[in-house]
C-alpha positions in Angstrom: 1.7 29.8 -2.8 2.4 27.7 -6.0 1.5 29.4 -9.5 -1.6 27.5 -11.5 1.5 25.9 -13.8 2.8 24.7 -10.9 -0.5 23.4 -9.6 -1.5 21.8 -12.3 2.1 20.2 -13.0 1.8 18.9 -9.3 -1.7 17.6 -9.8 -0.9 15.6 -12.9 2.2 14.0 -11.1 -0.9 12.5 -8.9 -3.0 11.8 -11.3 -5.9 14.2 -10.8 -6.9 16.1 -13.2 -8.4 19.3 -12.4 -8.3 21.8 -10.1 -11.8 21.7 -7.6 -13.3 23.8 -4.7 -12.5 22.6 -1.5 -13.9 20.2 -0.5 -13.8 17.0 1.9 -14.4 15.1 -1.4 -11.9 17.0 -3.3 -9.4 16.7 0.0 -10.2 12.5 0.5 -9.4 12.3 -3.5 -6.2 14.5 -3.0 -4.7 12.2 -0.5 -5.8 9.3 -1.7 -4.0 9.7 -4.9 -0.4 11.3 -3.1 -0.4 8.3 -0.8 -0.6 6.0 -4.1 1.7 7.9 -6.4 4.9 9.7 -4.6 6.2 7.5 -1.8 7.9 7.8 1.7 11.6 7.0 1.0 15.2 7.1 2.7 17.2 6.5 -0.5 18.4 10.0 -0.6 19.5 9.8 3.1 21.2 6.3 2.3 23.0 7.3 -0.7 24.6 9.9 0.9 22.6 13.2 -1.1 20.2 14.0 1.0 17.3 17.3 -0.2 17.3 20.1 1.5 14.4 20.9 3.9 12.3 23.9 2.8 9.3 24.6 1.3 10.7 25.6 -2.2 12.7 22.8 -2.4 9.8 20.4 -1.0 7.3 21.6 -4.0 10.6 20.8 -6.1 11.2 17.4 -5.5 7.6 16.5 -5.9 7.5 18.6 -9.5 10.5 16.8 -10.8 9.1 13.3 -10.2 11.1 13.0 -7.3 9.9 12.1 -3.4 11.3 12.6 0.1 9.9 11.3 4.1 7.9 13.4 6.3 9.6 17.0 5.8 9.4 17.0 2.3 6.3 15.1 1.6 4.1 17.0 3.9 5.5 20.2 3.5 5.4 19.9 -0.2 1.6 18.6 0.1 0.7 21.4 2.7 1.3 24.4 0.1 -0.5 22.8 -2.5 -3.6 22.7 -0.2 -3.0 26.0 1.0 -2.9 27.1 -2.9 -5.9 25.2 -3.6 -8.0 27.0 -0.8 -7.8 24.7 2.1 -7.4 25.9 5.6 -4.3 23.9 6.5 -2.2 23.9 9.7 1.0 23.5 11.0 2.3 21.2 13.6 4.3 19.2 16.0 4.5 15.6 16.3 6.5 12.8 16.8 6.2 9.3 16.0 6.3 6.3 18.4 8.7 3.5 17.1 7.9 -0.1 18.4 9.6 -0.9 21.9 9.6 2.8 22.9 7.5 5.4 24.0 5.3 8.0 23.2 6.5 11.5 22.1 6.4 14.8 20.8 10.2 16.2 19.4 9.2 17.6 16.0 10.6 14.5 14.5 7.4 14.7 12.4 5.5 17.5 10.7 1.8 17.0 11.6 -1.1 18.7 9.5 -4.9 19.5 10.1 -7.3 20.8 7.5 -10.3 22.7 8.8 -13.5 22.6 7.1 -16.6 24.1 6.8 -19.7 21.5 6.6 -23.4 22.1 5.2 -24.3 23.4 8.5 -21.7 25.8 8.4 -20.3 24.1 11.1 -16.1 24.0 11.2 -14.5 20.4 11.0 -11.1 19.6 11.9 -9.4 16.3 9.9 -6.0 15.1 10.6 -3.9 14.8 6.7 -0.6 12.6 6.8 0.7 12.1 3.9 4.6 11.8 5.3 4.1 8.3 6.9 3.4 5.9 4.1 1.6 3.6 5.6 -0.5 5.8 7.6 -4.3 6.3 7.1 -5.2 6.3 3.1 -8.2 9.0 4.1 -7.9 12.3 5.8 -9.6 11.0 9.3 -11.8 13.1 11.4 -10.4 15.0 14.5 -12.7 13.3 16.6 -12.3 10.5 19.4 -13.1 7.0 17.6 -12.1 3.9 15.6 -12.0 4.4 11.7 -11.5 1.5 9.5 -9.5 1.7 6.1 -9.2 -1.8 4.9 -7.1 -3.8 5.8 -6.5 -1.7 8.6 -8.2 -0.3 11.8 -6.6 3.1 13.0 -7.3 5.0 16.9 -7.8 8.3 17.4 -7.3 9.4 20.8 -6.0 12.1 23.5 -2.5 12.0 23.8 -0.7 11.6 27.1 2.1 14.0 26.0 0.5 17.0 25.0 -2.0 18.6 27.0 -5.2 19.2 24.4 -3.1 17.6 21.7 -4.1 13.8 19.6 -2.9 11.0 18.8 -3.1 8.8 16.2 -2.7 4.9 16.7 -1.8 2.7 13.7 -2.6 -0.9 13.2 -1.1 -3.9 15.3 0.4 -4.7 11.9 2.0 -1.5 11.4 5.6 -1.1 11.5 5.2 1.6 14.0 3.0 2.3 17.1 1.5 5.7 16.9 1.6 9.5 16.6 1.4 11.9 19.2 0.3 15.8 17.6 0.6 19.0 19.2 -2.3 20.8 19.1 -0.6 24.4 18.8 -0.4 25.7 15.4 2.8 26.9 14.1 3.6 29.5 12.0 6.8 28.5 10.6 9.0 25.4 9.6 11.8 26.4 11.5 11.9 24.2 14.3 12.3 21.0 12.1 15.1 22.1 9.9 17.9 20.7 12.8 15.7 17.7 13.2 16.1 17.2 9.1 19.6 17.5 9.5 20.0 14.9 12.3 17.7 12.8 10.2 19.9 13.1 6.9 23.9 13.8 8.3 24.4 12.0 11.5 25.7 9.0 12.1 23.4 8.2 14.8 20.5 8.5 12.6 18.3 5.6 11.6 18.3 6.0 8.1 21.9 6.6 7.0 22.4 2.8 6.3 18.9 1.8 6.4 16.6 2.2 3.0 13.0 1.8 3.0 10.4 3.2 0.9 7.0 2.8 1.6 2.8 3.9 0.1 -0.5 3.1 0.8 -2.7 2.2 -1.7 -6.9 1.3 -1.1 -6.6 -2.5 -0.2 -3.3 -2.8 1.9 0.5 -0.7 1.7 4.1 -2.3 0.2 7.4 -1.8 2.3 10.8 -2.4 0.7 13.2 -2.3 3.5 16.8 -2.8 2.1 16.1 -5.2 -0.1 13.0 -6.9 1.5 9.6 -6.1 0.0 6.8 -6.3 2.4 3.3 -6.6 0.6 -0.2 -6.2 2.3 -3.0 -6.8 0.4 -6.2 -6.5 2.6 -5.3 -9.8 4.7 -2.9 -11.4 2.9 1.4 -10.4 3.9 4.1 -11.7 1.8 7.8 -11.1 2.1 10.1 -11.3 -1.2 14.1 -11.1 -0.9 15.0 -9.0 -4.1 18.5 -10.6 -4.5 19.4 -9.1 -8.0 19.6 -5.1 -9.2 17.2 -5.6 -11.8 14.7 -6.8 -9.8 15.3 -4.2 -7.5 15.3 -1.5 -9.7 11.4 -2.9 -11.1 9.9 -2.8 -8.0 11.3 0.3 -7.3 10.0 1.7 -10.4 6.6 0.0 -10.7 5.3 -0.7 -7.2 6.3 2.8 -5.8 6.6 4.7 -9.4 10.3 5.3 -7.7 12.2 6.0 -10.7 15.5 7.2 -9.4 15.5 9.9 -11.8 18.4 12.1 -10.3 20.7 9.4 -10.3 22.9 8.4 -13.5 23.4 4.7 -14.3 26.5 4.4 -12.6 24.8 6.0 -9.2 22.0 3.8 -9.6 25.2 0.9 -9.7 26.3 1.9 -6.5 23.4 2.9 -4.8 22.7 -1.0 -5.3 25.4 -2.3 -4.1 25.6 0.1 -1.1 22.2 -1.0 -0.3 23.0 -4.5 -1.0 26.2 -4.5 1.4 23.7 -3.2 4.4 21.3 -6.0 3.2 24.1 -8.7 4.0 25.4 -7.1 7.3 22.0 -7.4 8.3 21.8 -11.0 7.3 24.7 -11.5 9.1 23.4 -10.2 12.6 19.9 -11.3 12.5 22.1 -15.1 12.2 24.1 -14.4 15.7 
């Protein structure tokens, strides 16, 4: 559990102010304003110092103005629900990239929040904060369609895991879906190898590929490499960033990505890392 300095530091970070019951107003305005203010980002993976996975160091990074993907971010946002009296849960998951199929391999950390309503009745809602794009509310645990302009998220039984969910994104989505296990687990363990094959091998999808994404009420930004994607409720536009500086601005102002564990001169060659992986990809998408 995090101290009340420590909740309070983390709260501030998102731009809420006070500590509440909670709630499903409190937990809507929690998410709501993590989605917005600490991104989903690979640039740790890319530039070669990636975080450690672990609770401690989760809570950490998101103290120190810092961010992380799924591990971190969820993790991180888990234990601050748990310290603020939410029932919060543990599981499974594994996100379906386009072209392939559906899975489960605790590629992804999944959480649940159960909550009691006025008719003292329990409510289950599904909490992703470790997706960036994904849903900008908690959504219920219940079979349906839920619209968050600009986008229309599913809610459905998953065909890989017997009594588990899944969650379908939009057609416009960069991905398909997520597939949840509905066990609960007790411990983190399982992911930690999955962390490392996500930050240290060379078969991993992120070690020359950047992207930092959020959510925010009417649509979500993208920068892949040095591409920015921008929804805003109907409307997508895609802007080459060809020069550091412009780089650098969106990073800091459209995803309050500040780089601030990286000195000038890492900040240089991050760039042009980045920037070399941005031509190569040039080059092939040309063949």
């Amino acid at each position: 559990m995090m101290t009340r300095t420590e909740i309070l530091t983390y709260l501030r970070r998102i731009g809420i102010p006070d500590i509440q019951p909670p709630t499903l107003a409190y937990l809507n305005q929690l998410h709501k304003a993590h989605v917005a203010a600490i991104p989903w980002q690979t640039i740790d993976i890319v530039a070669g110092r990636p975080a450690p996975f672990n609770l401690h160091e989760s809570i950490r990074l998101m103290l120190g103005h810092r961010s992380g993907y799924c591990f971190h971010l969820n993790g991180a946002f888990s234990v601050l629900l748990r310290s603020l009296g939410f029932r919060v849960h543990w599981h499974r998951a594994g996100v379906q990239p386009m072209g392939q199929e559906p899975r489960i391999n605790s590629f992804h950390l999944g959480l649940t929040v159960t909550l009691t309503d006025e008719h003292e009745q329990e409510q289950r809602y599904i909490v992703d904060v470790g997706l960036g794009d994904m849903p900008y509310e908690p959504l219920p645990l219940r079979y349906g369609t839920y619209e968050q302009l600009p986008f229309r998220y599913q809610v459905e039984p998953s065909g890989v895991a017997p009594g588990g969910w899944r969650l379908v994104h939009d057609p416009h989505a960069s991905y398909v879906g997520v597939d949840v296990d509905p066990e609960e687990l007790e411990s983190l363990e399982e992911f930690k190898p999955k962390h490392e094959f996500y930050s240290t091998s060379p078969e991993s999808p992120w070690i020359k590929l950047l992207i930092v994404r959020n959510r925010h009420a009417t649509g979500s930004n993208e920068l892949r490499g040095c591409m920015w994607r921008k929804r805003e409720n109907d409307q997508i536009e895609t802007v080459e960033l060809r020069t550091k500086s412009q780089w650098l601005e969106v990073l800091g102002d459209v995803f309050q990505e500040h780089l601030v564990a990286y000195s000038k001169l890492e900040r240089d060659e991050l760039w042009k890392r980045v920037w070399d992986y941005h031509e190569e990809w040039k080059r092939a998408i040309s063949v």
